[in-house]
N, CA and C atoms as an extended XYZ file, in Angstrom:
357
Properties=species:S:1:pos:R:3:atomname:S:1:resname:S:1:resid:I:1 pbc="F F F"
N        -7.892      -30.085      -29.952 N   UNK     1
C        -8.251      -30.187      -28.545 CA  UNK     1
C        -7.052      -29.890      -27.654 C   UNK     1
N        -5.763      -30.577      -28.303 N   UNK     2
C        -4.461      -30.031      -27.352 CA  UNK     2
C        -4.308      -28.599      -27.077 C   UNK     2
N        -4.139      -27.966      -28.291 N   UNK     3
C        -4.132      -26.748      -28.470 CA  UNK     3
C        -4.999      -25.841      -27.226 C   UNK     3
N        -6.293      -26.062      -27.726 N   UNK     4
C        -7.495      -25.394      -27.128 CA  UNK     4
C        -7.155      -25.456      -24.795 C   UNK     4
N        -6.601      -26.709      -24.533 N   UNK     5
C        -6.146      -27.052      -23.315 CA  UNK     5
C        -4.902      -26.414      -23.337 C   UNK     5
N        -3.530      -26.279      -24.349 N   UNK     6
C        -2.694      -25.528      -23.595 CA  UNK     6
C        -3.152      -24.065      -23.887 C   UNK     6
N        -4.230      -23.556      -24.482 N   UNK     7
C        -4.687      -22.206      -24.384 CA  UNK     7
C        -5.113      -21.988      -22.877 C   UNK     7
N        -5.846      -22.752      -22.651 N   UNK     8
C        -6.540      -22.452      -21.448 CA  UNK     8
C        -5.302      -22.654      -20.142 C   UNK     8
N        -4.268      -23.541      -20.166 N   UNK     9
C        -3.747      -23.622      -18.961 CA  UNK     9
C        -2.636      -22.189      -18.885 C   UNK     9
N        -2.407      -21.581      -20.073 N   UNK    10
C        -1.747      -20.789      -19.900 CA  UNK    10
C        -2.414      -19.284      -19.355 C   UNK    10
N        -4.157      -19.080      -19.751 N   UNK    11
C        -4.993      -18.146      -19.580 CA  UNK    11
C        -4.598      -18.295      -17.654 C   UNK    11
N        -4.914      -19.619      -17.161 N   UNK    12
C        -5.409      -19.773      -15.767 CA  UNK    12
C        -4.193      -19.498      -15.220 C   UNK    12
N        -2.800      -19.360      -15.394 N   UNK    13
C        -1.467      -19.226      -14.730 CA  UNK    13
C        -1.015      -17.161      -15.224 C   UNK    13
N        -1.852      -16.868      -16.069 N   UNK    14
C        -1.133      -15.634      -16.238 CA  UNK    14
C        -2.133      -14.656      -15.398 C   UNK    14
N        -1.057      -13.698      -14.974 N   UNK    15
C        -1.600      -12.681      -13.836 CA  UNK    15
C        -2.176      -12.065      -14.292 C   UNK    15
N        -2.773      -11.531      -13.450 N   UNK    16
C        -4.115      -10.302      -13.964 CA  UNK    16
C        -3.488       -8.824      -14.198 C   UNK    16
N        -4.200       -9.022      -15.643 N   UNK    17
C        -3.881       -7.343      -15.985 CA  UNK    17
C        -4.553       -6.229      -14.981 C   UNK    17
N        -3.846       -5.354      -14.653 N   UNK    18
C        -4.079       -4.243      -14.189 CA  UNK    18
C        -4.227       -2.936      -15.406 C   UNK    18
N        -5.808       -2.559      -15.355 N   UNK    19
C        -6.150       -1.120      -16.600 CA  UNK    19
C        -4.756       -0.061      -16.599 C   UNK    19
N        -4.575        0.178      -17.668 N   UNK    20
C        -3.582        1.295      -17.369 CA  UNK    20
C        -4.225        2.128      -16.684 C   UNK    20
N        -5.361        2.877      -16.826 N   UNK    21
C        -5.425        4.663      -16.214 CA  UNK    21
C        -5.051        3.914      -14.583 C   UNK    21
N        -5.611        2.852      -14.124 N   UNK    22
C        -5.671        2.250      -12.716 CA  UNK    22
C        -4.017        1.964      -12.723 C   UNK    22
N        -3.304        1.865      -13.282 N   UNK    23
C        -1.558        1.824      -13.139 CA  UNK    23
C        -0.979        3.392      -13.134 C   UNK    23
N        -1.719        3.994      -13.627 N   UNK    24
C        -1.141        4.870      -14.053 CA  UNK    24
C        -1.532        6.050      -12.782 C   UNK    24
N        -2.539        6.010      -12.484 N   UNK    25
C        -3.298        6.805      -11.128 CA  UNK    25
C        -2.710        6.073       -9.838 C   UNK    25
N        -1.961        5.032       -9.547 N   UNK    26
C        -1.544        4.284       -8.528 CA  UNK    26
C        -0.073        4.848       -8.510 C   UNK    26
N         0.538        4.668       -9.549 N   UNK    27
C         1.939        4.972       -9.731 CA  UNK    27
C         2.157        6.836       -9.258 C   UNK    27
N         1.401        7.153      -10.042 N   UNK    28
C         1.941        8.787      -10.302 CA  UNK    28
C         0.293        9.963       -9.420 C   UNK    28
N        -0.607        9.757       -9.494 N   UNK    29
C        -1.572       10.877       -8.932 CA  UNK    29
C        -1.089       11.227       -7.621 C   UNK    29
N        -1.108       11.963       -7.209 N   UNK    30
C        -0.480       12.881       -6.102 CA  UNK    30
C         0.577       11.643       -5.551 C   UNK    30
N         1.296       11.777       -6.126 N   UNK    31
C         2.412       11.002       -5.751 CA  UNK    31
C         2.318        9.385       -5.447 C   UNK    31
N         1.221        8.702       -5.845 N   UNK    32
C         1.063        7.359       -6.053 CA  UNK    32
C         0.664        6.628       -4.629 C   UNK    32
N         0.590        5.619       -4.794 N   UNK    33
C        -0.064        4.508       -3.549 CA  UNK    33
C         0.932        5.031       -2.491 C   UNK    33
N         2.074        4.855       -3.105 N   UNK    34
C         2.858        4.410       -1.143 CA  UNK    34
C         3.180        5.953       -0.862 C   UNK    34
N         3.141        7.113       -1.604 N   UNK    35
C         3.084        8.032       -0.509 CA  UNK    35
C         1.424        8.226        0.111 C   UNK    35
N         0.866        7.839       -0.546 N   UNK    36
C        -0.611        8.170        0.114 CA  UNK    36
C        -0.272        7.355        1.443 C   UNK    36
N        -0.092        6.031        1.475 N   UNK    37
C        -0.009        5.415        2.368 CA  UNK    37
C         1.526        6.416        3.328 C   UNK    37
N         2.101        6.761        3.172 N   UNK    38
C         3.681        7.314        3.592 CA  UNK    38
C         2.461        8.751        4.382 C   UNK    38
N         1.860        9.904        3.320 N   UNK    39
C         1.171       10.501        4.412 CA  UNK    39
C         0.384        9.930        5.193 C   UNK    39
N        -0.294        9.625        5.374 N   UNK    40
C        -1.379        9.035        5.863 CA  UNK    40
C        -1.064        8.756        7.431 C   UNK    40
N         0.372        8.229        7.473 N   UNK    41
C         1.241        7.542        8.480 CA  UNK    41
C         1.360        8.857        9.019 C   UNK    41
N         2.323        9.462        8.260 N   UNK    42
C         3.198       10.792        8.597 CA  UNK    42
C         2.055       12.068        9.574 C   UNK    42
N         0.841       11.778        9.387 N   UNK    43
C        -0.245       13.046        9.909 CA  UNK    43
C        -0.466       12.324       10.977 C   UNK    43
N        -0.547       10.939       11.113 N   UNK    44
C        -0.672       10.166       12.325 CA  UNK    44
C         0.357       10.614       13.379 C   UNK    44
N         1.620       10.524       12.879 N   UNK    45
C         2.943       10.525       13.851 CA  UNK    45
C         2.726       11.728       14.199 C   UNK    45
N         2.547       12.672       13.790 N   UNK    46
C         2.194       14.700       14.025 CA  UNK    46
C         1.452       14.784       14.832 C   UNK    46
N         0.225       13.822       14.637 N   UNK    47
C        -0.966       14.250       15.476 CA  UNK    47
C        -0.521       13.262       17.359 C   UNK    47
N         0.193       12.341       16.981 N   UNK    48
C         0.798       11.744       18.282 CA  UNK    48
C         2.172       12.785       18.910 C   UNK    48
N         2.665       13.287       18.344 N   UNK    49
C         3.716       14.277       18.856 CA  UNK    49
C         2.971       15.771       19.434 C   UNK    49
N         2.243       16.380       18.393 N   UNK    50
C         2.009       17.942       18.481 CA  UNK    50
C         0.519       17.741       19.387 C   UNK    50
N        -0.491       16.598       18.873 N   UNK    51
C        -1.832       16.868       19.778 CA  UNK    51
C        -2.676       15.845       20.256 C   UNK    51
N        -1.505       15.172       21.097 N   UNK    52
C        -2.264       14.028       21.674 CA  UNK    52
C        -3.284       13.979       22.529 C   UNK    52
N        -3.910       15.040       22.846 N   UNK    53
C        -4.671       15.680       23.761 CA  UNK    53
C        -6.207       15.339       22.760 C   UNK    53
N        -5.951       15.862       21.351 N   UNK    54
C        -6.841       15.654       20.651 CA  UNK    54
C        -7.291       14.582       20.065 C   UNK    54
N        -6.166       13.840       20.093 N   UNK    55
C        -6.245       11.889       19.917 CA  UNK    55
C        -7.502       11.542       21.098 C   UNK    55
N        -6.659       11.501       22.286 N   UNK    56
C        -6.834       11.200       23.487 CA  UNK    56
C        -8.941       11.400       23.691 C   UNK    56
N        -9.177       12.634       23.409 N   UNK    57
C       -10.807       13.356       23.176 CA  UNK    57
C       -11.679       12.606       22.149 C   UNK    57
N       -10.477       12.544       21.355 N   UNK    58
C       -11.333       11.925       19.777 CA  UNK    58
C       -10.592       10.678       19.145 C   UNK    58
N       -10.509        9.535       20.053 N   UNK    59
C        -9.940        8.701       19.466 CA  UNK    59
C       -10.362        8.115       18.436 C   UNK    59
N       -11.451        8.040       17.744 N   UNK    60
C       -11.565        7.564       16.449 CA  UNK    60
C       -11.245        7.917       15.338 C   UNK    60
N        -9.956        9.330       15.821 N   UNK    61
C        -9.481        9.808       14.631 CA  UNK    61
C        -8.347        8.638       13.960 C   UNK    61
N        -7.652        8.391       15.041 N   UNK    62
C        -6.799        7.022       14.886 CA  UNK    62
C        -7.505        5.931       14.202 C   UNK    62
N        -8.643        5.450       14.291 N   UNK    63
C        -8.823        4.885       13.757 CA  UNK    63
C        -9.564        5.265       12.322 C   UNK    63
N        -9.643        6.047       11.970 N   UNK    64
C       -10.166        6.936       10.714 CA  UNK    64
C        -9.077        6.483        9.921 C   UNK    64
N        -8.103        7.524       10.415 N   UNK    65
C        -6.652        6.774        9.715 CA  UNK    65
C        -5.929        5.764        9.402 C   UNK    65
N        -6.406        4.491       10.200 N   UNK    66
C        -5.692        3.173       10.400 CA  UNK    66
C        -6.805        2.243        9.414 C   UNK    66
N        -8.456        3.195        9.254 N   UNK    67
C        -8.856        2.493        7.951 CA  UNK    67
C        -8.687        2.851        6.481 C   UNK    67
N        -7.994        4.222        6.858 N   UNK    68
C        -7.286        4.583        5.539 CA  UNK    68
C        -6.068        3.675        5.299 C   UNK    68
N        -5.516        3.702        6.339 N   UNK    69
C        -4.060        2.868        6.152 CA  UNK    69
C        -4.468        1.771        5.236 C   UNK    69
N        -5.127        1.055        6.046 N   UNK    70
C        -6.003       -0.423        5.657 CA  UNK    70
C        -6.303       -0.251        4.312 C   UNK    70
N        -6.809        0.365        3.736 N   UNK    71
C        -7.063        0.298        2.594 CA  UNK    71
C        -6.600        0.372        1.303 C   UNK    71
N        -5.451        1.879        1.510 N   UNK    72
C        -4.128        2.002        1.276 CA  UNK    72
C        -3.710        0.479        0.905 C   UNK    72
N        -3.407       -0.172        1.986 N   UNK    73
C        -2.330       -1.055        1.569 CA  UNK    73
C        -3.107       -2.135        1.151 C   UNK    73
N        -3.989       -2.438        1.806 N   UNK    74
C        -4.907       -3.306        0.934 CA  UNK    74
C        -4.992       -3.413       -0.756 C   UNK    74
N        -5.110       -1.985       -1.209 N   UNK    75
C        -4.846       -1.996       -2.454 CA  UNK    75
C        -3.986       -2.083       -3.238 C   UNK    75
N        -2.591       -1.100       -2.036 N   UNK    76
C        -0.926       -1.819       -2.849 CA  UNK    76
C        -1.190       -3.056       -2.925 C   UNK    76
N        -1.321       -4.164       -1.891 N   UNK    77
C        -0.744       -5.224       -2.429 CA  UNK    77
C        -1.796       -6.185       -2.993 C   UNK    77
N        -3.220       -5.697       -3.775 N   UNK    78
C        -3.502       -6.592       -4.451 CA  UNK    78
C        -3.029       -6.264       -5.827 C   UNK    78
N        -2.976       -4.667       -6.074 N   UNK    79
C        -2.623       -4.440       -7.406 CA  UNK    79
C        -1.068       -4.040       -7.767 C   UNK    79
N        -0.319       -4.198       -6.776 N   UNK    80
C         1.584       -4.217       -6.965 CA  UNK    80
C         2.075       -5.397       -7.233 C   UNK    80
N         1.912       -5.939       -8.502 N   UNK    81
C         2.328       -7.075       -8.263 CA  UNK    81
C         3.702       -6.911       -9.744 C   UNK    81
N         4.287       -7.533       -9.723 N   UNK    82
C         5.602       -7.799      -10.199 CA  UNK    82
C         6.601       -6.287       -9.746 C   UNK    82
N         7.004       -5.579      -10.790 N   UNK    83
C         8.041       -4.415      -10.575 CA  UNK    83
C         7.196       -2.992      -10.608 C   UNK    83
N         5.895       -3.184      -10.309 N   UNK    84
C         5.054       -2.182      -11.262 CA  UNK    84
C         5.145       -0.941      -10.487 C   UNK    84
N         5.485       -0.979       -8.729 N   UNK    85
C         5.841        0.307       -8.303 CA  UNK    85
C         6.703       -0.025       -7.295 C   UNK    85
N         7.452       -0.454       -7.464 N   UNK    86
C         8.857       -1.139       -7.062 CA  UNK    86
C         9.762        0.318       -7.026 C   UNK    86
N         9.671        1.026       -7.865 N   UNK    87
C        11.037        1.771       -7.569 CA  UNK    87
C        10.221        3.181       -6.916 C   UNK    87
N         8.850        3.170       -7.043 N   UNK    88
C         8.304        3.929       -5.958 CA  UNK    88
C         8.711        4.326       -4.503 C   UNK    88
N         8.906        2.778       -4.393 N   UNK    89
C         9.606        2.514       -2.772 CA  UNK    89
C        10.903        3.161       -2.175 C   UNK    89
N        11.818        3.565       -3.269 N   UNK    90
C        13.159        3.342       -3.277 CA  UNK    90
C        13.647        5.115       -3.029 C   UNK    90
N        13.627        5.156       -1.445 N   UNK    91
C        13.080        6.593       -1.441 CA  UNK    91
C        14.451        6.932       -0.094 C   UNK    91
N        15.632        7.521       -0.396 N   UNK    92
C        16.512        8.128        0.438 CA  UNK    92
C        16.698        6.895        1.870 C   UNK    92
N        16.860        5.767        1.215 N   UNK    93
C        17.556        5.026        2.382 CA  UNK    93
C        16.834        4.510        3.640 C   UNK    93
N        15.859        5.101        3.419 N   UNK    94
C        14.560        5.398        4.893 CA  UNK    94
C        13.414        4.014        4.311 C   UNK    94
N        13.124        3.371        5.388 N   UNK    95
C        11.647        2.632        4.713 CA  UNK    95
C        10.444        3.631        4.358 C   UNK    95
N        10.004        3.278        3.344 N   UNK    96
C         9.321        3.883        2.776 CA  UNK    96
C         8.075        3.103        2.259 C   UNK    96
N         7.042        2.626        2.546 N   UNK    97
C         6.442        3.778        3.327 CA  UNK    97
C         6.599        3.836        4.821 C   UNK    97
N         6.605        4.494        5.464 N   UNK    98
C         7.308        4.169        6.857 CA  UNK    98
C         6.661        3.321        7.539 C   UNK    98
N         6.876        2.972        8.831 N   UNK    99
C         5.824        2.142        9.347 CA  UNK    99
C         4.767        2.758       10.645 C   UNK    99
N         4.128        1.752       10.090 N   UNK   100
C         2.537        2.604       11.266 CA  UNK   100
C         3.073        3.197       12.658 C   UNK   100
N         2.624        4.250       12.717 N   UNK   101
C         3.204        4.657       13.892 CA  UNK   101
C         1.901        4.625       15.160 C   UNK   101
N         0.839        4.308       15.220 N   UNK   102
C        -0.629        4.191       15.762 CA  UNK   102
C        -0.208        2.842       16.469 C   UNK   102
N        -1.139        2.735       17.292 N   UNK   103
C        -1.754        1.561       17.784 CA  UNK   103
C        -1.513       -0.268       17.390 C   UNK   103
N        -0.888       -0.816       18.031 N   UNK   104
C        -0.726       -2.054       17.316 CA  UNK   104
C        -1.623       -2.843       17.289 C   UNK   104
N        -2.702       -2.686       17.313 N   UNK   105
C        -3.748       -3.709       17.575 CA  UNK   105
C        -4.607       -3.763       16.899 C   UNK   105
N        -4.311       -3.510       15.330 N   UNK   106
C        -4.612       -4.045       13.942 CA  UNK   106
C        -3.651       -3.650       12.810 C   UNK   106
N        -2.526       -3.576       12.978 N   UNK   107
C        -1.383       -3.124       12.170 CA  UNK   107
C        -1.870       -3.588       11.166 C   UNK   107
N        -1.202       -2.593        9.477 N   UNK   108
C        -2.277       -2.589        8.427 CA  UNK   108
C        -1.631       -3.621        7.889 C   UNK   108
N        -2.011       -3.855        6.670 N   UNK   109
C        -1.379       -5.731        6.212 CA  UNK   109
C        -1.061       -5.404        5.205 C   UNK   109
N         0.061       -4.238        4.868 N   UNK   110
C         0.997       -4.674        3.663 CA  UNK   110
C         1.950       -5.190        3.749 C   UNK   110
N         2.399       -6.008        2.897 N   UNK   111
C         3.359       -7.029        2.932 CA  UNK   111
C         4.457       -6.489        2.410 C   UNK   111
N         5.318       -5.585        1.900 N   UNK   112
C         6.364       -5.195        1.215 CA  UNK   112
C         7.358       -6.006        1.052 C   UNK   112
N         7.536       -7.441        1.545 N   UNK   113
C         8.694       -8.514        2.196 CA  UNK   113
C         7.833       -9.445        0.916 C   UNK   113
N         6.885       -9.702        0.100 N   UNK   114
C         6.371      -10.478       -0.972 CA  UNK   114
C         6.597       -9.654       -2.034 C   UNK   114
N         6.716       -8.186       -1.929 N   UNK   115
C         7.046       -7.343       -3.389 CA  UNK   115
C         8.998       -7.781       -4.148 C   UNK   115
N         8.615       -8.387       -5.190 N   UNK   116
C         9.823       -8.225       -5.931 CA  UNK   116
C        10.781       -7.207       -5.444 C   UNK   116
N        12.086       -7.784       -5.032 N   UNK   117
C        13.146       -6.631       -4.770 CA  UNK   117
C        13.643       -5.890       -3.677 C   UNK   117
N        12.912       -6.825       -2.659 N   UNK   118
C        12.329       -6.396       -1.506 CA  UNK   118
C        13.576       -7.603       -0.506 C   UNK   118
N        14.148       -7.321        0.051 N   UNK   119
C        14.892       -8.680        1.379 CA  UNK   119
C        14.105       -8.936        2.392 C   UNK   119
């Protein structure tokens, strides 16, 4: 019966596996989570510099993007958990993924300041 209880308390404290192909498609497919999230940003900042005219007409493009963002990071940080794309981040000195450059009035909710390695 001891046994069978420290089986179980150790099941309920260990983190959840993440599938490889799902580690492996996060890390590396067109360049992994945080550049998806890094473009995503980056077409935002373009489209606020080169055609704000077209923002301005069609503002729900901003928000098209800011539910991509959302989701984006939504998914880094349920499935980044220990070092697993930690050195993803670690990109020429610059934050990476950069930060939202849109609208502050639902800034997306990744946490990068809870990722291992992170100040």
């Amino acid at each position: 019966m001891i046994s069978c209880l420290k089986y179980l308390a150790s099941v309920v404290r260990r983190p959840p596996t993440i599938p490889e192909p799902l580690t492996r498609i996060l890390r590396s497919q067109s360049g992994g989570i945080y550049k998806r999230i890094d473009e995503n940003r980056e077409l935002l900042t373009l489209l606020l510099a080169e055609a704000p005219d077209v923002l301005a007409a069609h503002p729900w493009i901003e928000g098209w993007l800011q539910s991509h963002d959302e989701f984006f990071c939504d998914l880094a940080n349920t499935v980044a958990s220990g070092d697993t794309f930690l050195s993803l981040r670690q990109r020429s000195g610059r934050p990476y993924p950069r930060p939202w450059p849109g609208r502050p009035t639902a800034l997306p909710r990744i946490d990068l300041a809870l990722l291992p390695g992170t100040k």
